[in-house]
LOVEXKOL-171010 format. One line per 4 residues: number of its first residue (from 1); their letters; for each residue y, x, z of N, C-alpha, C, O. Coordinates in pm, whole numbers, plus 32768, in hexadecimal, padded with zeros to 4 digits. Each point is the difference from the previous one (the first is absolute). Example, Ala and Ser with C-alpha at 12.3 -4.5 7.8 and 13.67 -1.06 7.14 Angstrom:
1) AS) 7DC7:8527:830C:8077:7FA7:8000:8078:805A:8000:7FFE:8068:8042  806B:7F75:7F76:8077:8052:8006:806D:7FB3:8049:806F:8033:8011
This chain:
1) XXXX) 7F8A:8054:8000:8076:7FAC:8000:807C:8059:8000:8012:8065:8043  803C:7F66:7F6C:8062:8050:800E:80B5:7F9F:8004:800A:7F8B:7FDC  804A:80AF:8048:8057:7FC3:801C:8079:7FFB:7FB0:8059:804D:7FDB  7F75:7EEE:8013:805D:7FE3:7F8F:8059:7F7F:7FFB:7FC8:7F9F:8032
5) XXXX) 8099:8050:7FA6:806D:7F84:8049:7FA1:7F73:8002:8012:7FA3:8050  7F9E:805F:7F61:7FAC:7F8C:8022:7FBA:7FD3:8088:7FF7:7F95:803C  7FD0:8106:7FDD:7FB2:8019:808E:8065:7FF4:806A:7FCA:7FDE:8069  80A6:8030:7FA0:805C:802C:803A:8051:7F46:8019:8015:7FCC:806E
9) XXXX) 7FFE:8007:7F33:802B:7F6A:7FE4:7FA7:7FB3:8062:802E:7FA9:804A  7F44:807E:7FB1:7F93:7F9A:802A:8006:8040:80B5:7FF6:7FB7:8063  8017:80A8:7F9F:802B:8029:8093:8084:7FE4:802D:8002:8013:807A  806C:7FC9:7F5C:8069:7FF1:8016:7FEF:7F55:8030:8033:7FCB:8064
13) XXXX) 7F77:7FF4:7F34:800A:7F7D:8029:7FCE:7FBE:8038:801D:7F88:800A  7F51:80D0:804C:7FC9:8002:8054:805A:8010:80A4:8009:7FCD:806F  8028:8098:7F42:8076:8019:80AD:8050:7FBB:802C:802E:8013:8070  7FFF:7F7C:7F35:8083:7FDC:8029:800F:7F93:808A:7FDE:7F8A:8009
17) XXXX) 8052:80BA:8040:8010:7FA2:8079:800C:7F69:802A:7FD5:7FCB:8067  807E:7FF3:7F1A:8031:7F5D:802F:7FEA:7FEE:7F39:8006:804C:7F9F  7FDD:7F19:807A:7FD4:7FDF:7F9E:80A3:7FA8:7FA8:7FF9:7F93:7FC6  804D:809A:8043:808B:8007:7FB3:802D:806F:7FA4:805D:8008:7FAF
21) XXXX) 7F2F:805C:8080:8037:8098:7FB2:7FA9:7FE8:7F79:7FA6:7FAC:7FF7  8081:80A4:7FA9:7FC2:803F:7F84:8005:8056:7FA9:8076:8008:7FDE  7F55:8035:7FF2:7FFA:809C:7FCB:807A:7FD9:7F61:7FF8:7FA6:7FAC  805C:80B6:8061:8044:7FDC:7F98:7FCA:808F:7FA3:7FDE:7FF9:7F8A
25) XXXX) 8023:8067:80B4:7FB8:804C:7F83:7FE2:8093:805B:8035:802D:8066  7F48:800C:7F33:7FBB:807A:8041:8019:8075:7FA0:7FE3:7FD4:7F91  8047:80B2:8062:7FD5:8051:7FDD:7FCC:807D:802D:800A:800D:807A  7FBE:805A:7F46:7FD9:80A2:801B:8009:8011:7FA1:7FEE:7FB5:7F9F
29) XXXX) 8040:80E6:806D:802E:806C:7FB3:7F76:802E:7FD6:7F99:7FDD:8039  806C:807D:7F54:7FA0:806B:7FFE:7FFA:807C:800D:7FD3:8061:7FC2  805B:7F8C:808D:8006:80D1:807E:7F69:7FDC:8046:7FDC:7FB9:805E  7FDF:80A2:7F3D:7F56:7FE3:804A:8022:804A:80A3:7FD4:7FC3:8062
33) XXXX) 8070:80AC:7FB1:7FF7:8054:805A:804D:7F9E:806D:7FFE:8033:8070  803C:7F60:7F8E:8057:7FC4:807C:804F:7F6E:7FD6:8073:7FE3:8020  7F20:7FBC:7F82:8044:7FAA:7FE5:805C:7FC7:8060:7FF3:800F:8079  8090:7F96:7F3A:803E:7FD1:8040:7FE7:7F22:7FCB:7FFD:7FBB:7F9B
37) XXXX) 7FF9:8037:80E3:7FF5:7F81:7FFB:8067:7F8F:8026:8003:7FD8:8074  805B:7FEE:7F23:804F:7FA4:8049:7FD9:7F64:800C:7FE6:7FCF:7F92  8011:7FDB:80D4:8012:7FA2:8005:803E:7F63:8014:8017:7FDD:8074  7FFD:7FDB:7F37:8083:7FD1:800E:8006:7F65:8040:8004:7FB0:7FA2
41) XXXX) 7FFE:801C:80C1:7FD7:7F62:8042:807F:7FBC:8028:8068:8029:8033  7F7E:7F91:7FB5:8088:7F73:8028:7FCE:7F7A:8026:7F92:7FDC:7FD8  80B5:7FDB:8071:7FD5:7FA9:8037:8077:7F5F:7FEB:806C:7FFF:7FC5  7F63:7FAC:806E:8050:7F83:7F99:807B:8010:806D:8072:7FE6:7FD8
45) XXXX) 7F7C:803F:80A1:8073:800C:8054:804E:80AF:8009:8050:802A:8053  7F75:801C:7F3C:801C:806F:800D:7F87:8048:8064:7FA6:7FC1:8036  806B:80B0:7FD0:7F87:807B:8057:8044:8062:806E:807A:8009:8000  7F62:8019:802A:8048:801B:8084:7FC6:80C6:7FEE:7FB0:803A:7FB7
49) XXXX) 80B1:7FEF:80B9:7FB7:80B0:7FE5:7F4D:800E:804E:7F98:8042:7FF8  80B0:7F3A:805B:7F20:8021:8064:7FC8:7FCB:7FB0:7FA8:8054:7FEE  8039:7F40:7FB3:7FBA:7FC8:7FAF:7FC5:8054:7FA2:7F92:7FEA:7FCD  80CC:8096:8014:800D:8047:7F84:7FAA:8088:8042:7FB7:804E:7FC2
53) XXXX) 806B:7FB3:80CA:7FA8:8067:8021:7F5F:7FCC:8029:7F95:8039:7FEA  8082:7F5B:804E:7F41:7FCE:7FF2:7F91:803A:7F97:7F92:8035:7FF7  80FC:7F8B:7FAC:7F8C:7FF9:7F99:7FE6:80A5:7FE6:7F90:8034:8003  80D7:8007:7FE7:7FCF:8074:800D:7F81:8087:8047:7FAF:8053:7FD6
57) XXXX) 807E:7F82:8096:7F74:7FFC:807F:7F96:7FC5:7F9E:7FB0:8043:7FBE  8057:7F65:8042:7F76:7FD5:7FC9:7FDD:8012:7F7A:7F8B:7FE1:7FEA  80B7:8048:7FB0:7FCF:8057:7F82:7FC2:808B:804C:7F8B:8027:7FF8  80D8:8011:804A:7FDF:8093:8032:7F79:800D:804C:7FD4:8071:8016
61) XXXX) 7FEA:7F26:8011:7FC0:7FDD:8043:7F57:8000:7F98:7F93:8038:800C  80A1:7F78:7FA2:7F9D:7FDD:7F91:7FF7:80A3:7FA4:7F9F:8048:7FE9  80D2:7FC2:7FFB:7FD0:809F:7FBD:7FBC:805C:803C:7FB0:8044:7FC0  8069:7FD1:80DB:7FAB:8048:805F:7F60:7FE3:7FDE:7FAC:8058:7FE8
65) XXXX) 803A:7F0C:801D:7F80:7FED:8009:7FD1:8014:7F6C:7F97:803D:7FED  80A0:7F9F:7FC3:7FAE:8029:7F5F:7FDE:809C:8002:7F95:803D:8009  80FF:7FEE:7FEB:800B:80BE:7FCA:7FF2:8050:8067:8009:8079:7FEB  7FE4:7F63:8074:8002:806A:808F:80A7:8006:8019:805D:7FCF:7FC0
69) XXXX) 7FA2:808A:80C5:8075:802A:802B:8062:8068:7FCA:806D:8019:8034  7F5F:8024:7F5A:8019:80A4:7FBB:8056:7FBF:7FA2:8063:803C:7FD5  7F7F:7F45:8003:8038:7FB9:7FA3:808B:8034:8011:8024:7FFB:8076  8047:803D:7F29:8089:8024:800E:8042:7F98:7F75:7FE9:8011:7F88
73) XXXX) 807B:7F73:80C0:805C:800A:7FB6:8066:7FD5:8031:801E:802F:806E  803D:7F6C:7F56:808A:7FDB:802E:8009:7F73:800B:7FF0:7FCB:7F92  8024:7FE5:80C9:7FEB:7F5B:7FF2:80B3:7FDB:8039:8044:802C:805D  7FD2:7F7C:7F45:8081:7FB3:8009:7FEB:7F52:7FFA:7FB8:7FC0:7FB3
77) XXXX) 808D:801B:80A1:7FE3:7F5D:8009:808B:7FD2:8008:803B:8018:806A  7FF0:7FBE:7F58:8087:7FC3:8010:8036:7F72:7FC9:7FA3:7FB5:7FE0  80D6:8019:8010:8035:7F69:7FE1:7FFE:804B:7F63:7FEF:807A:7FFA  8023:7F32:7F84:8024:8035:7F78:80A7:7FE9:803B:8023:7FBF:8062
81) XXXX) 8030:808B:7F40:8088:8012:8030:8012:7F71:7FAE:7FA9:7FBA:7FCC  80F5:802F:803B:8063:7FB8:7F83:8015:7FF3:7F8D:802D:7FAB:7FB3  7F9C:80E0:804D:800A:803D:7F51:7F67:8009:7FB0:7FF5:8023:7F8B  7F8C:7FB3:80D4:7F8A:7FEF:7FE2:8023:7F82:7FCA:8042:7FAA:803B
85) XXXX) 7F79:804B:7F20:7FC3:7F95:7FD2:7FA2:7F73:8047:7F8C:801B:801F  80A5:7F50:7FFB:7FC5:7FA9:802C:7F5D:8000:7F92:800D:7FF0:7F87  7F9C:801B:80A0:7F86:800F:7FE4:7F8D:7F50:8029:7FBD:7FC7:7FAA  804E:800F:80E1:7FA9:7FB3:8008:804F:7FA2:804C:8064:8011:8046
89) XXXX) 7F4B:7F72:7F94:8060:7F59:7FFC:7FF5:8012:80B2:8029:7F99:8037  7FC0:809F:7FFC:804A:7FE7:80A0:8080:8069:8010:8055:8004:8059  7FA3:8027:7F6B:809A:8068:7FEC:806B:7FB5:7FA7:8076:801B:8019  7F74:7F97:7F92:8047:7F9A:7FB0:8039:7FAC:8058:8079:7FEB:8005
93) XXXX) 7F0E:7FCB:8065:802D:7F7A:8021:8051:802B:8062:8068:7FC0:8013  7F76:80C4:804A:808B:8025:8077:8086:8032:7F98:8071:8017:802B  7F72:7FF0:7F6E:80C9:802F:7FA7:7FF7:7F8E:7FEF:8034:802E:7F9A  7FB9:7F26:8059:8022:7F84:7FFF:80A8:801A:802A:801F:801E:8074
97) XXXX) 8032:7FD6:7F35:80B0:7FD5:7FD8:802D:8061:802B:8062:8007:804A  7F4B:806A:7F82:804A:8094:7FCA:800A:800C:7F73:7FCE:7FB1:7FB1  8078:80BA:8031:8019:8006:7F54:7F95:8069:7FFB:7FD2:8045:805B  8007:7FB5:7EF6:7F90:803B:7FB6:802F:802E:7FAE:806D:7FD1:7FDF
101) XXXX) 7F60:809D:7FD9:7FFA:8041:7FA8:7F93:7FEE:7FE3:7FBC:8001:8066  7FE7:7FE4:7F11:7F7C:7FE3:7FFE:8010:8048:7F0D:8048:8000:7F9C  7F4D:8023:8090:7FE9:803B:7F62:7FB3:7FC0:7FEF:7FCB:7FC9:8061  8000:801A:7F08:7F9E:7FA0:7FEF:7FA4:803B:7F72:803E:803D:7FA9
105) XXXX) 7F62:7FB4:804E:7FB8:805B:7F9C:803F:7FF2:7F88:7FBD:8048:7FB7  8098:7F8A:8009:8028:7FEB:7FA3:80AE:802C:7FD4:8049:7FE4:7FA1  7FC6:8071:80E3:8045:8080:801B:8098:7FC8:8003:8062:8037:7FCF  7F9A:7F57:8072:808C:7F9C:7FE7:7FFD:7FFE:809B:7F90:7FF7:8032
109) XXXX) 80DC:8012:8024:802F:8007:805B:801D:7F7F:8079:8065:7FDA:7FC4  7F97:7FDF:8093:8043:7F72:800C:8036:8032:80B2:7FB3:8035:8050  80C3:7FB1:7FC8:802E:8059:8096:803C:7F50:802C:804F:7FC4:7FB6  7F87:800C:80B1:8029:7FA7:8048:7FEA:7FD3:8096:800E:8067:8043
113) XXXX) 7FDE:7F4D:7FF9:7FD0:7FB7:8081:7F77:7FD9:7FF0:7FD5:7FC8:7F9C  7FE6:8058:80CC:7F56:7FC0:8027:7FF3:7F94:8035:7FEC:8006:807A  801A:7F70:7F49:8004:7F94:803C:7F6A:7FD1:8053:7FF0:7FC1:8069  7FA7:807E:7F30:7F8A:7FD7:803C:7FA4:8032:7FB8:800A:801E:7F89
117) XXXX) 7F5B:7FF5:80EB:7F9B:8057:7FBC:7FA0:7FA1:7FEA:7FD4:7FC4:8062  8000:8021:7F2B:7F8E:7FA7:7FF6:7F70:805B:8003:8003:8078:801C  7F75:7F3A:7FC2:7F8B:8041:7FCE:800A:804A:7F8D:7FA6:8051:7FED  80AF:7FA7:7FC2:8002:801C:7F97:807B:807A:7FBB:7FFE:8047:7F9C
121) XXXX) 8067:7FA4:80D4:807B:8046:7FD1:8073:7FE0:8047:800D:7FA4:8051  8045:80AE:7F8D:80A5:7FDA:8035:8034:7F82:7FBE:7FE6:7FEF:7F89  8060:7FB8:80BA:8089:7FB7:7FD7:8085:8058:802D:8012:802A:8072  8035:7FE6:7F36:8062:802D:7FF6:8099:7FBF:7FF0:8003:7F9C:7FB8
125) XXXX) 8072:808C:807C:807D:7FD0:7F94:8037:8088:7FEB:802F:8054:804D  7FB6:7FA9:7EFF:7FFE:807A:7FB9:808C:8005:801D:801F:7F8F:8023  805F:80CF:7FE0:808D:7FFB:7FF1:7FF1:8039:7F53:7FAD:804B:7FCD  80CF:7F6A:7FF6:8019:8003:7F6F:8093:8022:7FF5:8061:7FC2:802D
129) XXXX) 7F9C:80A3:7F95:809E:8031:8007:8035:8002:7F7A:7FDA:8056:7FB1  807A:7F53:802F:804B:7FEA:7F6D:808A:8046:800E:804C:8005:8061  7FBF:8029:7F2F:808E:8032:7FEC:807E:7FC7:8015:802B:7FBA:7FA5  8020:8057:80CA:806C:7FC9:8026:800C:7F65:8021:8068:7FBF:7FF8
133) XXXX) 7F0E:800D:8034:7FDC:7FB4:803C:7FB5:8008:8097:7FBB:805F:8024  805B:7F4A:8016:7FA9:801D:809C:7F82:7FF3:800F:7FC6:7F9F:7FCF  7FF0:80D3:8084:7F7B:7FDF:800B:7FA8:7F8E:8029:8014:7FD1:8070  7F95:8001:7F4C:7FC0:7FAD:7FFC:7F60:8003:800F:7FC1:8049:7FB4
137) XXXX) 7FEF:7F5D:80BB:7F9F:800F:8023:7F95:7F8E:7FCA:800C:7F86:7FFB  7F91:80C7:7FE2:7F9F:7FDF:7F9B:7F84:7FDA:802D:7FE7:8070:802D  7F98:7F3E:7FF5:7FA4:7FED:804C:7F77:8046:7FAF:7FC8:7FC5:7FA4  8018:809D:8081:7F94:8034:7F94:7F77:800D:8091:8003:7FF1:807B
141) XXXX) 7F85:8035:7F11:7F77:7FEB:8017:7FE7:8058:7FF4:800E:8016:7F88  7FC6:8057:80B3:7FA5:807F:7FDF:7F8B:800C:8055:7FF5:8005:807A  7FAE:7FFE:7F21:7F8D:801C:800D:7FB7:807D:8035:7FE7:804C:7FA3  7FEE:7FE2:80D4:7FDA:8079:803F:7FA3:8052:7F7C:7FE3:8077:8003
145) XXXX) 800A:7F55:7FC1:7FB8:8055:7F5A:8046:8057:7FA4:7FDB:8067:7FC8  80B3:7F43:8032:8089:803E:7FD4:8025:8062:8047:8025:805F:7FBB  7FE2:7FB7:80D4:806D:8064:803E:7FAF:8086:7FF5:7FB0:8027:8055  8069:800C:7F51:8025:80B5:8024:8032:803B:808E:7FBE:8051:8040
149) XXXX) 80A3:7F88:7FDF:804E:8047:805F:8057:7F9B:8047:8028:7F9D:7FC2  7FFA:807A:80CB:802C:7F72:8025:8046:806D:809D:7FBD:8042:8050  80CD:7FAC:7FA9:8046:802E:8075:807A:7FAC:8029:8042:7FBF:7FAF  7FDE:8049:80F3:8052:7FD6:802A:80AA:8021:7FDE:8027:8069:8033
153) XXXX) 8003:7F77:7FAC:80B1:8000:7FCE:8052:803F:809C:8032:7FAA:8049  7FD4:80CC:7FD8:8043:7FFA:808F:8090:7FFF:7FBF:801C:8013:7F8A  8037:7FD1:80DF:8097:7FAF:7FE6:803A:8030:8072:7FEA:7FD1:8070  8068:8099:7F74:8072:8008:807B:805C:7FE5:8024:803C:8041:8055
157) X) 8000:7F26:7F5C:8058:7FB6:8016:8013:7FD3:8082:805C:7FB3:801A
């Protein structure tokens, strides 16, 4: 066995303390000599720093028992920042009437408000900006099949 974000995913989601959390994403490097492993969890109320260290403990825990103790690498468990890509519909439904930036496979752009997360996709009100006219909000449908890329709009107004 060897150690790979999959193995690492399935231990991560094994660990997680309260059943609100979820793995938003796993990777390792390939530095055979000292991989580095980050892991990334959020929770619908947000994740806390002890939550983040549990789980940690308990990956570290699980690698002990697979690879032995000699095992050398680097384990990181943390929140995804602001600037991390929204990835899975419980990270959607907590940005509920935040603004989006969302790409869509068809490489067309739509930046508005998250009105609501269905089974299926975002409802949106797209903002439409006409020339020397005022912006105007648009009710669009996107389909979680469509989004490429999907981030929060921070605003320091």
């Amino acid at each position: 066995m060897e150690l790979t974000a999959k193995n690492i995913r399935e231990m991560a989601q094994a660990g997680l303390p309260d059943n609100d959390l979820f793995i938003v994403d796993v990777s390792v490097s390939d530095s055979p000599a000292r991989p580095k492993i980050i892991v990334l969890a959020d929770g619908e109320q947000g994740i806390t720093i002890d939550q983040c260290a549990t789980i940690s403990r308990r990956i570290n825990k699980k690698i002990e028992e697979i690879f032995g103790p000699d095992m050398a690498y680097v384990l990181e468990v943390s929140s995804p920042g602001v600037d991390f890509p929204l990835t899975q519909p419980q990270q959607f439904k907590r940005n509920t009437g935040r603004n989006l930036k969302v790409k869509l496979q068809d490489g067309t752009e739509k930046t508005g408000k998250l009105e609501e997360v269905t089974e299926e996709g975002l409802n949106m009100l797209e903002e439409v900006k006409q020339k020397g006219k005022k912006v105007t909000y648009v009710p669009v449908q996107i389909p979680f099949g469509d989004i490429v890329k999907a981030n929060v709009v921070i605003s320091f107004k």
